[in-house]
Every structure is written in C-alpha cells, then in structure tokens.
N, C-alpha and C positions, 0 to 999 in steps of 0.2 A: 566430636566436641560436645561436651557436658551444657546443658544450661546453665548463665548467669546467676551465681546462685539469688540477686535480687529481683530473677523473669522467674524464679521459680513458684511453683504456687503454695499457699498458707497452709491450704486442705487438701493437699491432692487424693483423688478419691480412684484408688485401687481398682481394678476389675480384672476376670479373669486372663485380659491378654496381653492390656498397655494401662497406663497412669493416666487418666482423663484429667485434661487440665481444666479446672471449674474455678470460679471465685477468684480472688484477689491474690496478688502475688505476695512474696514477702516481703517487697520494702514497702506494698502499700499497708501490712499490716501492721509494719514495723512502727510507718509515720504515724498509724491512727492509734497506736500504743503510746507513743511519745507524744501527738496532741492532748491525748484524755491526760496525760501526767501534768504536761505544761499547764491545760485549764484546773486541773485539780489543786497546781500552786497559785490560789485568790489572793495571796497575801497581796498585801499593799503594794511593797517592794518589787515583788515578780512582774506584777499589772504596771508599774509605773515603770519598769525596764522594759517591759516589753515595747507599752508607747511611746517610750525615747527613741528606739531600736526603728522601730516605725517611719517614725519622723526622721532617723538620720537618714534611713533610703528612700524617704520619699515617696513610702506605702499609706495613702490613704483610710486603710482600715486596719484595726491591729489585729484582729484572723487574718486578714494574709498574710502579716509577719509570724502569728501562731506558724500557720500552715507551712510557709519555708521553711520555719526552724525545726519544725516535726520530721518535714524530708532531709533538712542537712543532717538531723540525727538519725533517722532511718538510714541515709547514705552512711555515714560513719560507723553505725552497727553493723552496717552488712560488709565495710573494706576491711573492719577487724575480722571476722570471721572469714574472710577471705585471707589472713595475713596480709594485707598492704594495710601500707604506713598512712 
C-alpha cells in the first residue's frame, strides 16, 4: 500500500537505497502556500471577510480562521489530485 499522497514528503531526499523521509509533508506545504496567498490578499474586502468568517465560528483570532482556511484548501488540493470529489 502507497503512501497517502498528503503523508507524502515536499522534499523527499533520494539516497542510494531508500527515500529518506525529512521536512514537511505535502499538505503541510500545500497549507503554507495557500496561507502566504491568503495574507498576500490585504485588500480590504478579503481582511473584512475573513473577520466575519471569524466571528461566525466563534474563532477569537482571525490567523486561526487564515490557518483552517489554508488546510481546508490544502485538503482540497490534495482530493483533487487524488481524483475524489
């Protein structure tokens, strides 16, 4: 049975007998592409959705509604390239 392709690693680093698993896997590298996008949208609009988004679940800080949103799109990237829906 194959590794999860989201347990799988970003950088896996080759050697001459097995695949050393080092560093972050890929949905975590996924998530931390999709947060640097998320905070790269300042506009007004994006910041005041976000703090709505916030406040509708009752998250205290709006990074940790970033941070959910960054893994539910890391999860989403990684069920498409898996084919599911």
């Amino acid at each position: 049975m194959s590794t999860p392709l989201g347990q799988r690693n970003a950088f896996p680093l080759a050697t001459g007998f097995d695949v050393q698993s080092t560093g972050m896997s890929l949905r975590q590298y996924y998530a931390g592409l999709a947060m640097q996008g998320l905070l790269a949208q300042s506009s007004a609009i994006v910041i005041e959705a976000m703090r709505t988004e916030a406040e509708r679940l009752g998250e205290d800080r709006m990074s940790t509604t970033i941070a959910r949103e960054a893994l539910e799109t890391a999860d989403a990237l990684l069920a498409a390239l898996e084919g599911k829906k």
